[in-house]
C-alpha positions, 0 to 999 in steps of 0.5 A: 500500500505504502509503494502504491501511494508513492508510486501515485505521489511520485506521478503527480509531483512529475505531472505537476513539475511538466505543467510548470515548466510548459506553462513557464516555457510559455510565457517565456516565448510569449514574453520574448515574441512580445518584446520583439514585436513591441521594440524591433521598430523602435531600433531603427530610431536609437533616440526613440530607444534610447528614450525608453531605456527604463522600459526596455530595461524592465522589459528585459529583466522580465523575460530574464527572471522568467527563465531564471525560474524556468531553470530553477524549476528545472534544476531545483537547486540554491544556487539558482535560487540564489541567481533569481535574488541577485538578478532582482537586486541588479534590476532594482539597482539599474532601475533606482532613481539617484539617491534611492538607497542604492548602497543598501542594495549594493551591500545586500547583493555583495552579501548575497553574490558573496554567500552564493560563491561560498555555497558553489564552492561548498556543494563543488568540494561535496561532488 
């Protein structure tokens, strides 16, 4: 009884984790054919670009996080975990306004970057 209902529990975390990654693949090639569609004409004109560049930048950071997940779901590991905090912190660095606390987020991604090379090198010795 016991191997059934694992058996069963093993199925359906395998179903689950399949569906999370079509519909994650999914949004994002929709996310990427939508950034293309929304800014392939603007690159023609890079002073129209370049004006827009805290939306082209949000943009893409979007897209990044997306398919940084993607990889986690994929890989289920920390130090992915890890890649997903420290691209949000990059994005909220590139994105602040001047004098937003930017050193506060400067110290927080150090911490984080600096605990993330410890963790890879720990799990490396490991294997």
């Amino acid at each position: 009884m016991k191997t059934n209902l694992s058996s069963i529990t093993k199925r359906v975390i395998y179903i689950l984790r399949i569906t999370l990654l079509v519909i994650v693949l999914c949004v994002v090639l929709i996310g990427t054919v939508g950034f293309i569609s929304k800014w392939a004409a603007q690159i023609l004109h890079p002073e129209l670009f370049l004006s827009n560049y805290r939306t082209v930048t949000e943009d893409i950071f979007s897209i990044l996080v997306v398919f940084e997940v993607l990889d986690l779901l994929h890989t289920m590991s920390p130090t992915r975990l890890t890649d997903i905090l420290l691209l949000v912190i990059a994005r909220k660095m590139v994105l602040s306004m001047p004098g937003e606390h930017v050193l506060l987020d400067a110290i927080a991604f150090s911490v984080i970057l600096m605990s993330r090379l410890l963790l890879a090198r720990f799990l490396q010795k490991t294997d």
